[in-house]
C-alpha positions as CSV (number, residue, x, y, z in Angstrom):
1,X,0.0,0.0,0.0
2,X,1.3,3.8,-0.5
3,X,0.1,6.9,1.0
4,X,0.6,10.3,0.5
5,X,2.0,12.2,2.9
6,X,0.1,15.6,4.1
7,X,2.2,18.3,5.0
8,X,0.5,21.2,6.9
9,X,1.8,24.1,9.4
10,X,1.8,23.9,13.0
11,X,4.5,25.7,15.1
12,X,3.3,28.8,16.3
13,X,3.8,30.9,19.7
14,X,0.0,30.7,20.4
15,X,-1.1,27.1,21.3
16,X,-4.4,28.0,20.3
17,X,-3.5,28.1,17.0
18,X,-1.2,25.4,17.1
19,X,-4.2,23.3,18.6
20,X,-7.0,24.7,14.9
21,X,-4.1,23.8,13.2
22,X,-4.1,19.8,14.3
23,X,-7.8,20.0,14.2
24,X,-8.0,21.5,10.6
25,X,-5.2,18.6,9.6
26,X,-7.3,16.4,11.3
27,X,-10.5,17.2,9.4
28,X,-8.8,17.0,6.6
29,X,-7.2,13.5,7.1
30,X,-10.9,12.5,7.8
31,X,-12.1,13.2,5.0
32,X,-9.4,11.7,2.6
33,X,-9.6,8.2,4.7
34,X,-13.4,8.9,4.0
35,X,-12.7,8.9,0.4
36,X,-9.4,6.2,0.8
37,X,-7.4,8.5,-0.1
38,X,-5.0,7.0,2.0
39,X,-2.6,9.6,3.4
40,X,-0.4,9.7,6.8
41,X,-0.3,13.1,8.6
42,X,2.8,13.9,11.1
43,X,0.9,16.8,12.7
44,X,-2.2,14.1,13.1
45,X,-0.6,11.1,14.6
46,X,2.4,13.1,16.7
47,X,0.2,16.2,18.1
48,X,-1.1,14.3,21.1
49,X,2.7,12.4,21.6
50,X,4.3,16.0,21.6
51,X,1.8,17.4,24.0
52,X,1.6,14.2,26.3
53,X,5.5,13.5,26.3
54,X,6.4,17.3,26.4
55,X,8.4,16.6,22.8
56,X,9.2,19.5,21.0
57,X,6.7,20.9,18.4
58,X,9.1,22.9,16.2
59,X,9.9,21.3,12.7
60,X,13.9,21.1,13.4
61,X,13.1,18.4,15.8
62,X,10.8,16.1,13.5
63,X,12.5,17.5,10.1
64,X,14.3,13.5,10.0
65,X,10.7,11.4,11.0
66,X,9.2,13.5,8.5
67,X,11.9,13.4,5.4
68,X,11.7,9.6,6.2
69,X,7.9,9.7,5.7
70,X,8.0,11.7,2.5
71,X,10.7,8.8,1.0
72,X,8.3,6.4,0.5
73,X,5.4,8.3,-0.7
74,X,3.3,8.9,-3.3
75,X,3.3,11.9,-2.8
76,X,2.7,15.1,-0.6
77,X,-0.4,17.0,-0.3
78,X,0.1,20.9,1.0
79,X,-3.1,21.8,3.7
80,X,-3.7,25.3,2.2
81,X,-4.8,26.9,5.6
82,X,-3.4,30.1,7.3
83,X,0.4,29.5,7.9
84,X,0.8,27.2,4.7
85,X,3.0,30.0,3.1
86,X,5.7,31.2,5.8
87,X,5.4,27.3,7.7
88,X,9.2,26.5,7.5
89,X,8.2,22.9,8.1
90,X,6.1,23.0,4.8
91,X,8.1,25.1,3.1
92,X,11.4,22.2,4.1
93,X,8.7,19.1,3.3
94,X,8.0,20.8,-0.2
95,X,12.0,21.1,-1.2
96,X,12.7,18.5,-0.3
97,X,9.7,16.5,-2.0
98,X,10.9,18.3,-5.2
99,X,14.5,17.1,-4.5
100,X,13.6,13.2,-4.7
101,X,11.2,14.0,-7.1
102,X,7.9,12.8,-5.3
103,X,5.0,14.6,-6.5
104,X,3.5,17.7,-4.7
105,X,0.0,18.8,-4.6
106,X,-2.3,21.3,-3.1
107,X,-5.6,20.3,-1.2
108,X,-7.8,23.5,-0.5
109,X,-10.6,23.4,2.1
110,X,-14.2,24.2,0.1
111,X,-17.0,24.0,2.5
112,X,-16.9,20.8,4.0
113,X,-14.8,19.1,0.6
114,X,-11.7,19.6,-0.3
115,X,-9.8,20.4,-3.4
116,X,-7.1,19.0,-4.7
117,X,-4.8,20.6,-7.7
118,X,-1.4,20.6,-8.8
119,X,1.4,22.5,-7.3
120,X,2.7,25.8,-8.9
121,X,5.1,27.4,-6.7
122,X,5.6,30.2,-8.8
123,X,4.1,32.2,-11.9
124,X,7.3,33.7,-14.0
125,X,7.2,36.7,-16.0
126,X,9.4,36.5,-19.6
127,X,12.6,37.9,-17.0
128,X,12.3,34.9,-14.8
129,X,10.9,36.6,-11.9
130,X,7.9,35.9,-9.6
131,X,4.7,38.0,-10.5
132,X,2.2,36.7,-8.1
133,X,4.4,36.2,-5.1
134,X,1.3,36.3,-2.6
135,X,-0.1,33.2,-4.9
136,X,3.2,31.5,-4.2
137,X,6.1,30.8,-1.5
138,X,8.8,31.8,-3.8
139,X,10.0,34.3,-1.4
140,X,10.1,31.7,1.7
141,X,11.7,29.1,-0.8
142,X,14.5,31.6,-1.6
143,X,14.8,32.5,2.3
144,X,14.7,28.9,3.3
145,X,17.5,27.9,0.4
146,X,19.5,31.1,2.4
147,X,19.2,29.5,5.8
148,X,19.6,26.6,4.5
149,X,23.0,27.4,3.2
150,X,23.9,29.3,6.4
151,X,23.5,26.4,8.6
152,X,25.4,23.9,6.0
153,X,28.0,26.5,6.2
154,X,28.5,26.7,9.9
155,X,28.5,23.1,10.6
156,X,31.4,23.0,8.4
């Protein structure tokens, strides 16, 4: 059996809002298990382990369980709820994704359905450049790359 992996935010200095995050992932996992769609979802099955066990809830602890997830995948689907755009952990899960070439999709909350679509991260003008950056997460790919590079660089 394969699954597809769905990769949504989390992290966020208000627990409330970490906590409608886990329940929006969770209605969405519903209803794709509904439909066997069959998908695994970190933020579903670890939210109560984190908050139980005290483990940490920030993506740089889970970014290994989660890249090991996305491996064997069919592919990932991006939760397109507030936070989907500037979520570092979505932002990693969708590089990364691209890097081993598993597919990436989007899956939209409609009323009490869902869409899914095809991933666009960015719409290019003739010059190569981004013109619907607020459709897009070019700008948090490019800062994530930079970061990314940083941190390679100072483990050297």
């Amino acid at each position: 059996m394969t699954y597809y992996y769905l990769a949504s935010p989390y992290t966020h200095a208000d627990e409330q809002v970490m906590q409608q995050r886990f329940e929006a992932a969770e209605r969405c996992l519903h209803w794709l298990l509904q439909k066997q769609i069959w998908t695994y979802s970190p933020i579903v099955h670890c939210h109560a382990l984190a908050k139980r066990y005290g483990l940490p809830k920030d993506h740089l602890f889970w970014k290994t369980y989660d890249r090991a997830m996305i491996v064997p995948s069919r592919g990932i689907l991006v939760l397109m709820i507030d936070g989907w755009k500037t979520s570092s952990g979505v932002t990693d899960e969708i590089v990364y994704a691209e890097q081993i070439n598993v597919s990436v999709e989007t899956i939209e909350p409609a009323g009490d359905e869902y869409r899914i679509a095809a991933y666009r991260p960015c719409t290019l003008s003739s010059t190569g450049t981004c013109i619907a950056p607020d459709a897009c997460i070019c700008r948090e790919l490019t800062k994530l790359a930079a970061f990314n590079e940083v941190v390679k660089n100072a483990v050297r």
